[in-house]
C-alpha positions as CSV (number, residue, x, y, z in Angstrom):
1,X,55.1,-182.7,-215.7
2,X,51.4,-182.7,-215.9
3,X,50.6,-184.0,-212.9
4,X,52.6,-181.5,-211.0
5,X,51.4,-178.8,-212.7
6,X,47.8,-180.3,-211.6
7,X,49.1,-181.2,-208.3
8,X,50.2,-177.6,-208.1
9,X,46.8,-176.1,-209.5
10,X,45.0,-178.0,-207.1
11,X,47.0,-177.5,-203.8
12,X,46.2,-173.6,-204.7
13,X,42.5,-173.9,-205.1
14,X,42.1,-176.0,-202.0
15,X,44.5,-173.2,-200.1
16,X,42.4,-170.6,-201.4
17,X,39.0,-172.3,-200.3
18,X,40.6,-172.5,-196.2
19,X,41.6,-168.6,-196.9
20,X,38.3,-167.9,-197.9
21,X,36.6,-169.5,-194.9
22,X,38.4,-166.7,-192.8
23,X,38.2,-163.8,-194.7
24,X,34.8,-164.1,-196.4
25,X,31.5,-164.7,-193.4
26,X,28.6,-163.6,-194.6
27,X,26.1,-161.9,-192.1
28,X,23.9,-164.2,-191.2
29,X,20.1,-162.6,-192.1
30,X,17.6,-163.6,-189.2
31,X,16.2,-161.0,-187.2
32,X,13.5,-161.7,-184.5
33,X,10.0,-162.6,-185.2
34,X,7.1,-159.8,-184.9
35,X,4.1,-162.3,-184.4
36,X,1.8,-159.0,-185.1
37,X,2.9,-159.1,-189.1
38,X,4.1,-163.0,-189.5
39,X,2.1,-164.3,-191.8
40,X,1.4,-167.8,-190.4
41,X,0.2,-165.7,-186.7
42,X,-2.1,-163.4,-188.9
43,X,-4.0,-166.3,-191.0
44,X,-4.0,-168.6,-188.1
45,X,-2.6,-171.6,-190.4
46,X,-1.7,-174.4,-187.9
47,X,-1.0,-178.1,-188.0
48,X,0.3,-179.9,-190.7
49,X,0.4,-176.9,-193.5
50,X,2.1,-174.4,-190.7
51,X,4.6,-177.3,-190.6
52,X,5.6,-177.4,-194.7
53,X,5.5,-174.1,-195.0
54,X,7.5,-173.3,-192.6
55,X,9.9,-176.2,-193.6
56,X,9.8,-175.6,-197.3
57,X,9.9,-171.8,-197.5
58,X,10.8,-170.0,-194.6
59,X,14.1,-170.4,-195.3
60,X,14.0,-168.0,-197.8
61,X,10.9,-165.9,-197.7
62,X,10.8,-164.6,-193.8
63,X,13.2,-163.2,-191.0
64,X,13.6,-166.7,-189.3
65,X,15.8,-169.0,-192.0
66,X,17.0,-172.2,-191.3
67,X,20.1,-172.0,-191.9
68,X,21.7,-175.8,-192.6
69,X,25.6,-176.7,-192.1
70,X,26.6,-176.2,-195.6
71,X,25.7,-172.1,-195.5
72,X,28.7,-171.6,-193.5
73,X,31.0,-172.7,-196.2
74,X,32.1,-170.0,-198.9
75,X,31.3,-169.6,-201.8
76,X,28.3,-171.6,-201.0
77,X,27.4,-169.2,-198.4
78,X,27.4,-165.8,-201.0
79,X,25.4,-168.0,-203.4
80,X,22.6,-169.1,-199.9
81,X,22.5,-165.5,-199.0
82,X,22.0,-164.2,-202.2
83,X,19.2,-166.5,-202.9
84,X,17.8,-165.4,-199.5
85,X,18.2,-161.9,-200.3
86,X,16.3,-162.2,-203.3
87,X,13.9,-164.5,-202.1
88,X,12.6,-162.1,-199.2
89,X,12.6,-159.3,-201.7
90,X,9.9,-160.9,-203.6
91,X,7.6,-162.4,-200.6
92,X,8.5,-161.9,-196.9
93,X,6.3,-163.9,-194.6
94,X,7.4,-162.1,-191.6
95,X,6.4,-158.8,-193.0
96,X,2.5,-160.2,-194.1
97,X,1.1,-157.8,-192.1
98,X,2.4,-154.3,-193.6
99,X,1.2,-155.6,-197.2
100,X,-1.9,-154.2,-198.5
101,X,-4.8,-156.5,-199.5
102,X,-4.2,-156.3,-203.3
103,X,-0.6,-157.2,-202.7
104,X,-1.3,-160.0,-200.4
105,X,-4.0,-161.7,-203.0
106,X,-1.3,-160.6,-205.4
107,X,1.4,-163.1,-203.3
108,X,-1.0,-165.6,-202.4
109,X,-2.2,-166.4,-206.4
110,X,1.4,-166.5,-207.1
111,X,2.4,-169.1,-204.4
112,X,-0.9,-171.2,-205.6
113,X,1.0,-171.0,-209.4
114,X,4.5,-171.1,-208.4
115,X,4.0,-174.0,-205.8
116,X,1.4,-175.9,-208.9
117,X,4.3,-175.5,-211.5
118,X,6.8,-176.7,-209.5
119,X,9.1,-173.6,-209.5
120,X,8.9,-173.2,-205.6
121,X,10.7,-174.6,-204.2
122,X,14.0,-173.9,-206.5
123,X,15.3,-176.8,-207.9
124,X,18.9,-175.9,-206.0
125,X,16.5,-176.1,-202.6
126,X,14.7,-179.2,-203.9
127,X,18.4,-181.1,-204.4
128,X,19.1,-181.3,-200.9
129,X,15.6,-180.6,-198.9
130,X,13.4,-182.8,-201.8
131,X,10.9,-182.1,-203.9
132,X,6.8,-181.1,-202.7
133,X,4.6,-184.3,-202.9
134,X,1.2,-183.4,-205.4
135,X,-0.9,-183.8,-202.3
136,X,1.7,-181.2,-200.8
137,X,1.4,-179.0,-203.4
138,X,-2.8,-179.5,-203.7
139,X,-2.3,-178.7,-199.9
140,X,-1.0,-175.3,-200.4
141,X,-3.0,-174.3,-203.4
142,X,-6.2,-175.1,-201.2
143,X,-5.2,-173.0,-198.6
144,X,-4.1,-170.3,-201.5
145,X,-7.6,-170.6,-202.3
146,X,-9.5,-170.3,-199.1
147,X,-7.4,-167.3,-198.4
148,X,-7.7,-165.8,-201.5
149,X,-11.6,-166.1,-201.3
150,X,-11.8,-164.7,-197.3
151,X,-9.8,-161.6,-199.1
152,X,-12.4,-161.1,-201.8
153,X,-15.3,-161.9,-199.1
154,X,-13.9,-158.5,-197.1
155,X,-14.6,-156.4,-200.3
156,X,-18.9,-157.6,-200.1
């Protein structure tokens, strides 16, 4: 009796996960890139560090995400957008250049602390894409630096 009750239970869930393939698409959120206000075109970061930033957090701080196979598949694509959503919400390399200069030192100090800590990327990115290496991470908070002191040097 038990196991056709979970037989049962189970059938259901897996027919309600093929429904929700068709019913539930989330829009997918890239738009095209303005190179006068993308952050990486504005600060003129090339090279190695254009590469991992645009690897690790592109995805879901600009207008150009990445999306990989597994974001077409509900529910795991709500939960993707959402965090992309959110994440763009917060910092949004694509719009760099409409920020004003307290707001971009204000973003850059808290990449330097959120890449140093280790809360960006998420843990949930981190499972599948892996983790920043420490010279990673003293990559980026370098480059937080520099910018962060060519921001200062426009105020003397």
């Amino acid at each position: 009796m038990f196991k056709k009750i979970m037989k049962y239970i189970l059938t259901m869930l897996f027919l309600g996960l093929v429904v929700i393939q068709f019913i539930s698409r989330p829009e997918q959120l890239a738009e095209p890139i303005d190179a006068e206000n993308d952050m990486m075109a504005l600060l003129g970061v090339n090279g190695e560090l254009r590469d991992l930033i645009q690897s690790t957090c592109y995805d879901c701080h600009s207008n150009q995400p990445d999306y990989p196979w597994y974001s077409s598949i509900a529910p795991i694509s709500w939960w993707t957008n959402e965090h992309m959503e959110h994440g763009r919400e917060e910092l949004n390399f694509s719009n760099w250049g409409t920020y004003s200069k307290r707001r971009k030192d204000h973003k850059l100090d808290e990449i330097g602390e959120e890449v140093s800590a280790g809360k960006m990327p998420l843990p949930s990115y981190t499972w599948v894409h892996g983790k920043l290496s420490e010279a990673q991470k003293k990559m980026i908070q370098d480059w937080v630096d520099s910018e962060r002191a060519k921001l200062a040097a426009e105020d003397n």
